[in-house]
DRENBAKE-192991 format. One line per field, with one value per residue: residue in one letter; z negated, x, y of N, C-alpha, C in turn. Coordinates in steps of 0.02 Angstrom, whole numbers, padded with zeros to 5 digits. Layout:
! DRENBAKE-192991
resn = [A / ...]
nZ = [Z / ...]
nX = [X / ...]
nY = [Y / ...]
caZ = [Z / ...]
caX = [X / ...]
caY = [Y / ...]
cZ = [Z / ...]
cX = [X / ...]
cY = [Y / ...]
***
This chain:
! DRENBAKE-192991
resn = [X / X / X / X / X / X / X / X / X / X / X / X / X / X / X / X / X / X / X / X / X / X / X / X / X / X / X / X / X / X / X / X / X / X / X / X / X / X / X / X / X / X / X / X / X / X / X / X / X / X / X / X / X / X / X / X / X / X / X / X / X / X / X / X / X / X / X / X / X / X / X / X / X]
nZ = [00000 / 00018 / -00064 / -00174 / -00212 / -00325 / -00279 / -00257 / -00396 / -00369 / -00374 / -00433 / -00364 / -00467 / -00537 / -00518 / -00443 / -00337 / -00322 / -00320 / -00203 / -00124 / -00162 / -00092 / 00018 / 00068 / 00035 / 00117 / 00250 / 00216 / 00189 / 00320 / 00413 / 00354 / 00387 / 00515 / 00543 / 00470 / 00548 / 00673 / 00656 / 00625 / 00508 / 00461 / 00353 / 00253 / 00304 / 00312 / 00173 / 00160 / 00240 / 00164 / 00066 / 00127 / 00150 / 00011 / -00029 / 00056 / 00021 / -00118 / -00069 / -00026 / -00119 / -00216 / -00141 / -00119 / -00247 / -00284 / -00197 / -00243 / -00364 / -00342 / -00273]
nX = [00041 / 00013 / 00130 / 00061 / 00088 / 00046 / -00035 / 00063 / 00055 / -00018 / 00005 / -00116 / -00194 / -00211 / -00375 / -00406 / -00326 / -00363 / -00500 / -00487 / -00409 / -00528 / -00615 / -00540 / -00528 / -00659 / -00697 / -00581 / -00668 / -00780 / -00716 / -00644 / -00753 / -00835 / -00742 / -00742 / -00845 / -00860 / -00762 / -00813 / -00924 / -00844 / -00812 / -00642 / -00593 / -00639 / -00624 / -00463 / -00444 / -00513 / -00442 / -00317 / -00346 / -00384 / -00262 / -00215 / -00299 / -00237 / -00097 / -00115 / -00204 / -00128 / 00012 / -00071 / -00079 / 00050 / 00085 / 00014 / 00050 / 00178 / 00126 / 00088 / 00185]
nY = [-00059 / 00113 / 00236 / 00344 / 00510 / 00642 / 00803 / 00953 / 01065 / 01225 / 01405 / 01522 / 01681 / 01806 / 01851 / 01995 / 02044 / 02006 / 02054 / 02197 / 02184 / 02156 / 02228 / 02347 / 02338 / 02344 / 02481 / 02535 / 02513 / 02578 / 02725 / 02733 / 02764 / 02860 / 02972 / 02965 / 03025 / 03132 / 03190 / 03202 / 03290 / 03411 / 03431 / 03461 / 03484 / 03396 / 03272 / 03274 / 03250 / 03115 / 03046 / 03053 / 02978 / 02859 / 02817 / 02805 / 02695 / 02587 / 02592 / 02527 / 02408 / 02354 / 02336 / 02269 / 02144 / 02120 / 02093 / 02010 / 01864 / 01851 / 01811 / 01700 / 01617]
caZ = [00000 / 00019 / -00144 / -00216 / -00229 / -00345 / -00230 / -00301 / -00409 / -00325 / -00415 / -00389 / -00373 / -00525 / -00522 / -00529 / -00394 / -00289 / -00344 / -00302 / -00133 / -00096 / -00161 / -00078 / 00091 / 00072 / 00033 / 00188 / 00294 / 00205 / 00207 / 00395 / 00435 / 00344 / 00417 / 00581 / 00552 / 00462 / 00601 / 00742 / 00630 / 00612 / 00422 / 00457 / 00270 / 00211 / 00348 / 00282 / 00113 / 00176 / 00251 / 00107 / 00003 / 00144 / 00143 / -00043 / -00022 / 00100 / -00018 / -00150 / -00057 / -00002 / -00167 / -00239 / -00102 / -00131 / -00292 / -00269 / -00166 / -00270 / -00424 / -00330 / -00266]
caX = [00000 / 00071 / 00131 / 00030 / 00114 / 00010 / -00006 / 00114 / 00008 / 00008 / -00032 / -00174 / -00193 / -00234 / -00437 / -00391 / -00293 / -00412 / -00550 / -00440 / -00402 / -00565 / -00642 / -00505 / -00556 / -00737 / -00686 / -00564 / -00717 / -00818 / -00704 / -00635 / -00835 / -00847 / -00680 / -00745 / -00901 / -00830 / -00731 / -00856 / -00961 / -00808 / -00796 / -00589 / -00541 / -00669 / -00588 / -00411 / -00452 / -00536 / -00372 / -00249 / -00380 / -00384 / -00184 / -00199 / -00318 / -00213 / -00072 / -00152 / -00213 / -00036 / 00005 / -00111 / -00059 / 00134 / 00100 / -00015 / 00084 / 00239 / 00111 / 00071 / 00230]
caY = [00000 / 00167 / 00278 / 00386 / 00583 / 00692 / 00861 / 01010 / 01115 / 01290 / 01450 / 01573 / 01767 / 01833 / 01890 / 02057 / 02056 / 01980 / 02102 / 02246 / 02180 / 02134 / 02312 / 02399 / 02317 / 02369 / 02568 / 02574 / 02524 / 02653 / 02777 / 02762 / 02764 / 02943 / 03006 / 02995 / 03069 / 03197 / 03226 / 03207 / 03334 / 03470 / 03458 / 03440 / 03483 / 03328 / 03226 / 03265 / 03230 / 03067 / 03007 / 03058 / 02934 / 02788 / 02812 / 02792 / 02647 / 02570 / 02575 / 02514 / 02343 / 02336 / 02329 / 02207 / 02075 / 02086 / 02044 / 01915 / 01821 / 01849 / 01775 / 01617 / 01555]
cZ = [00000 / -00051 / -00114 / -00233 / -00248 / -00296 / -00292 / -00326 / -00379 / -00370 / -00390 / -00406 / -00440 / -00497 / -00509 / -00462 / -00321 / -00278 / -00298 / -00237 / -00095 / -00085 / -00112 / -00003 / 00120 / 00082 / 00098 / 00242 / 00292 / 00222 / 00293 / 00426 / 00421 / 00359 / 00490 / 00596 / 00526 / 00528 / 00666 / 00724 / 00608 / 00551 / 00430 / 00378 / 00231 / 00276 / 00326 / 00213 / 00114 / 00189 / 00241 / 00064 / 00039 / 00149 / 00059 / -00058 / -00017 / 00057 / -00084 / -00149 / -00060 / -00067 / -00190 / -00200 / -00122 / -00193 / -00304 / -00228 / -00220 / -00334 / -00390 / -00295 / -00229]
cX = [00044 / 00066 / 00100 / 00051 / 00054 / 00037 / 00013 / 00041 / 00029 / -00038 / -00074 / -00163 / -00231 / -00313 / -00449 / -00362 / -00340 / -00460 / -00526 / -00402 / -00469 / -00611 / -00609 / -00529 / -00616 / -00746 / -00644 / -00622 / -00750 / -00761 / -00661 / -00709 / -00849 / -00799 / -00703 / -00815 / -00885 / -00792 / -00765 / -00892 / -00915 / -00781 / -00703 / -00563 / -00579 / -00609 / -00512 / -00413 / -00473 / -00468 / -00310 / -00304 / -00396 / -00315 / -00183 / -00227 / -00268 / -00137 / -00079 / -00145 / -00137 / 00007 / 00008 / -00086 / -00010 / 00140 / 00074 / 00023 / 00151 / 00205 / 00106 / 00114 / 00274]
cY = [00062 / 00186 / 00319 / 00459 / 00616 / 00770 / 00906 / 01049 / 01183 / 01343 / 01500 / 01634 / 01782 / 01862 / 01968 / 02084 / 02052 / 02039 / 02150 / 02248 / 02195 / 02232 / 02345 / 02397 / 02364 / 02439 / 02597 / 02567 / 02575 / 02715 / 02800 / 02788 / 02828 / 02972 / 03013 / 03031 / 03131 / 03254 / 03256 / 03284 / 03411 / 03492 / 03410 / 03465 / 03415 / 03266 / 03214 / 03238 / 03136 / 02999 / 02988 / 02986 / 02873 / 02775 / 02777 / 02712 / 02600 / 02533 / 02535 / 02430 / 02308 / 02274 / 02266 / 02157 / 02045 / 02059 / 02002 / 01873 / 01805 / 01784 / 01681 / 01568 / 01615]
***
């Protein structure tokens, strides 16, 4: 019969992390979605503000990933 190898346990993203990806996802949709209406609509100081805060997003997820990955192997 063949052996038997228990598979390697492998570690998971912290919930938090996850969360915080997952949210962060959800807010760059929203906020590219009001960046270009902003824009279409002429309000360019909401539009800038919009895209310093999907930059920050953006960073953010970034973030959250590298260290989820780093947590789980």
């Amino acid at each position: 019969m063949s052996e038997h190898r228990p598979r390697p346990q492998t570690e998971v993203a912290a919930p938090r992390k996850v969360a915080r990806i997952r949210i962060g996802s959800f807010a760059l949709v929203l906020l590219f979605g009001l960046g270009v209406l902003t824009w279409v609509a002429g309000v360019y100081w909401l539009t800038i503000v919009l895209a310093v805060a999907f930059v920050a997003v953006a960073v953010g997820i970034t973030l959250a990933s590298w260290h989820a990955s780093g947590e789980a192997g």
